[in-house]
N, C-alpha and C positions, 0 to 999 in steps of 0.2 A: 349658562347665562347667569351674570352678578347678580346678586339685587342689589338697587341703588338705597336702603337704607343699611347696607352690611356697617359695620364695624371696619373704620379706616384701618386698624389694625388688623384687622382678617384678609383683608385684598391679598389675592393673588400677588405672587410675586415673583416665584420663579416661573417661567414660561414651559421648564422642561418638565410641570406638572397640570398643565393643562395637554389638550388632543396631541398626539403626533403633530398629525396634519399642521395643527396651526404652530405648531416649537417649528415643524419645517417651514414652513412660510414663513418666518421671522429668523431665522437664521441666517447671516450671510456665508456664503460659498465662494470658495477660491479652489481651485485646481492645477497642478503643476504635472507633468506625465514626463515621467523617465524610460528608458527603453534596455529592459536591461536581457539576455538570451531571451527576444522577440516578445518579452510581458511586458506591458503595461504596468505602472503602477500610479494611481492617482492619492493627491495626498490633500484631504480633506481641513480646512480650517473655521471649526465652528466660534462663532461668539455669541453668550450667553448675556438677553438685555434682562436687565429687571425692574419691574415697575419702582419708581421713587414717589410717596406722599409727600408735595410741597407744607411748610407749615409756614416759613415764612421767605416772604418775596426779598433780592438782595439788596440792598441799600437801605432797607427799612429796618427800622429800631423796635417796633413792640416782640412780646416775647411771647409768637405763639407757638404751641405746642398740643399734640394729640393728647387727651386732657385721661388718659387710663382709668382713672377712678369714678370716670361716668358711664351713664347706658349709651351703648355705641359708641363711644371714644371719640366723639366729634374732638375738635380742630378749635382750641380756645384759648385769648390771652389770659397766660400766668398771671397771679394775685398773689402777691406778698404783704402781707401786715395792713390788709385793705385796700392796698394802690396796685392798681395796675400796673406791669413790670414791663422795663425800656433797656436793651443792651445799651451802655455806657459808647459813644465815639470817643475812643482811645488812639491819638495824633496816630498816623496820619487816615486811618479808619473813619470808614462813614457806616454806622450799621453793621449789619450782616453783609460779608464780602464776597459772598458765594448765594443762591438759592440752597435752602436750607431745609433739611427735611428727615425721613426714616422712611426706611424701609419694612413696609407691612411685612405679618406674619414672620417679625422678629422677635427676640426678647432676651436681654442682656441681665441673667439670672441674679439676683443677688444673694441668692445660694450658692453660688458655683464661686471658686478662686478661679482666677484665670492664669493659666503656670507660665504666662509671660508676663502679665503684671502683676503677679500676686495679691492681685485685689480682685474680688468680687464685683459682681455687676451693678448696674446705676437703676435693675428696674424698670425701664425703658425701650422702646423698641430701639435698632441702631440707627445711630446717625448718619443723616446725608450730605455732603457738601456738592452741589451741583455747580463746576465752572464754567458751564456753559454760559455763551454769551448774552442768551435771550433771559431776558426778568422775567419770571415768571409767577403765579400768583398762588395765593395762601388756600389750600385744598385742591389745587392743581394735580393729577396723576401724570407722571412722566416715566417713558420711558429712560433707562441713566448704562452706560457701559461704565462700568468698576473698570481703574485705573489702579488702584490702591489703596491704603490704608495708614491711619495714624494713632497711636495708643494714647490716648490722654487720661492722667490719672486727676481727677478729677473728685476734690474733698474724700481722698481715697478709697475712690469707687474706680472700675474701669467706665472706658467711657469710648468708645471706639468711633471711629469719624472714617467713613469710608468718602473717597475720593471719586467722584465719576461727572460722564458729562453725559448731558442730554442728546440724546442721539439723531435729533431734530436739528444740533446747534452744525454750523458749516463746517468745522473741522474736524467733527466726531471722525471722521474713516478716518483722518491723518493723525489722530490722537488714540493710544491704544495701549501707552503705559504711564507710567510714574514718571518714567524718562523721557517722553514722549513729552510731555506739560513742562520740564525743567524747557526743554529744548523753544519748545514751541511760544510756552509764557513763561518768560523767565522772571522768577518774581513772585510770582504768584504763590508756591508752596511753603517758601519762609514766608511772606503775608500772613499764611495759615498758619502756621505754628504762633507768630509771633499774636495772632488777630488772640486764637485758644490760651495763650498764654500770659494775657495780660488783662482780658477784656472781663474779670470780676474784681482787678487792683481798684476800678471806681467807686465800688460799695464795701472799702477797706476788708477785701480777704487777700489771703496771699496770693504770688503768682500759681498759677495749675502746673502741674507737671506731667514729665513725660516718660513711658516705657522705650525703651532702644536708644534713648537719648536723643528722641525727638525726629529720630529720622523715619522716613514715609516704608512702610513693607508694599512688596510687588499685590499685583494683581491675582496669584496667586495664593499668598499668605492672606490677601480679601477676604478672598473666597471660602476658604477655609474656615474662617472668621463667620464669616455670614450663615455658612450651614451650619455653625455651631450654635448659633441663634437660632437658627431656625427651629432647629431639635428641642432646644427650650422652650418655644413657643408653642410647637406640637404638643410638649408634655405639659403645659401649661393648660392651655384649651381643652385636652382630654382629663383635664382633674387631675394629675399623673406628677405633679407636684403642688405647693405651697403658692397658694396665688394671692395671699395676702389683703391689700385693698385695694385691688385690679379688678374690675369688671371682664368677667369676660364671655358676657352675655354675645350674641350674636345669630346672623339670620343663615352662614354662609357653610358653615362646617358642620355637614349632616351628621358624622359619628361625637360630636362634640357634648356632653351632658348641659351644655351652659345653650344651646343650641334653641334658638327662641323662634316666632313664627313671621311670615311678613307682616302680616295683621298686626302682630305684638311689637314687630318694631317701626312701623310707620304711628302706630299709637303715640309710640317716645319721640319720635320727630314733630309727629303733632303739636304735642303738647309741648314744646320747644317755644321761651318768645318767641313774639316777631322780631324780623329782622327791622333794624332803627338803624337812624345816623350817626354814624361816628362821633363821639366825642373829639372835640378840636385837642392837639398834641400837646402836652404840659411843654413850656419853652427851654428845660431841661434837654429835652428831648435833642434840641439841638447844638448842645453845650461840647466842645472841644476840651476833653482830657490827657492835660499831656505831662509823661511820667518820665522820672527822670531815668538816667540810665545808671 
């Protein structure tokens, strides 16, 4: 059982580390039988969901983000130079074009080179692009099936955008690769490259660039990707490297030294404002950026 004041970034998140029991209850099964001198052989196809942290909903402009340098990591919009921060609409872009998010109990070292981008990490846990159809909302947990992945070097850091869809959304069973979303939404993965690769030319930086030359790795180089983060973030939490100005206090990870009590962290939510109304949107906010080619 979670506690609900854990550290967004502690959430569970691969399934194949909680009970048997429940990885088998969430696992889908497909069976095929061959008959070959009177054996049987059944040939098993497991898929691996992982929980995704929404930060922000898709068409919406503010820039939140799990905030790492606070107690428990809550879910807060970016602040730059005292303003609150708004992704740019860059023609023919509305917003974030996907639900947008990380994946807990990640963390994309910025100690480590990464030997296919040759840049180190952003810092951060990794990125989610959820295409699924339903909008979803800001601190939402979702289930997501990884599709793929994208290298984006970003102010030369790595910055990795893993590709998945809500497993809730209608065509999740019919959608199960990289190639699967060409076929199915055609459109949609240049959207992505082009959305990552232009959407900081509004607040005069250059375009971001890309490792592989932009093109998307399978579901398996994901994955690969994701437990290498993962490992990070284990050594992170256990003190086991350099954690910088990362909080990595929490209620969830019993062998963790940074490992707090529930008492001690319903304190820090306590003492959290209240929740207030929104501030109405700067009229920026809805401004059409269109750059040349």
């Amino acid at each position: 059982m979670t506690s609900p004041c854990m550290p967004l970034i502690n959430r569970i998140t691969m399934y194949q580390q909680r009970s048997r029991k429940e990885t088998t209850l969430r696992l889908t099964l497909t069976a095929e039988y061959s008959s070959v001198n009177t054996e049987i052989v059944f040939i098993l196809t497991l898929q691996l969901l992982l929980n995704m942290v929404v930060e922000v909903s898709r068409w919406s402009n503010a820039k939140m983000e799990i905030a790492t340098k606070e107690a428990l990591n809550p879910i807060k919009q970016d602040v730059k130079k005292g303003k609150l921060r708004y992704v740019a609409n860059v023609f023919p872009h509305k917003g974030y074009i996907w639900n947008y998010g990380a994946l807990p109990q990640t963390w994309e070292d910025p100690n480590h080179t990464d030997k296919d981008t040759n840049c180190c990490g952003d810092n951060d846990p990794i990125d989610v692009c959820d295409i699924g159809s339903k909008v979803c909302s800001a601190g939402q947990v979702i289930q997501v099936k990884v599709l793929g992945i994208l290298a984006l070097i970003d102010e030369g850091e790595t910055d990795w955008k893993v590709i998945a869809i809500n497993t809730d959304d209608p065509d999740a069973s019919k959608i199960n690769s990289i190639e699967d979303v060409r076929l199915s939404r055609p459109g949609h993965l240049e959207a992505t490259v082009d959305w990552f690769r232009k959407y900081k030319i509004p607040d005069s930086k250059p375009e971001n660039q890309f490792a592989f030359n932009g093109q998307f790795k399978d579901k398996d180089f994901a994955m690969e990707v994701i437990k290498s983060t993962h490992n990070y973030w284990k050594a992170l939490v256990h003190k086991q490297t350099k954690c910088g100005e990362i909080i990595c206090q929490n209620s969830s990870v019993c062998d963790s030294p940074f490992q707090c009590s529930d008492a001690e962290a319903a304190a820090i939510v306590n003492a959290a404002p209240e929740y207030g109304e929104a501030l109405p949107l700067p009229a920026e906010v809805d401004k059409w950026h269109f750059l040349t080619q």
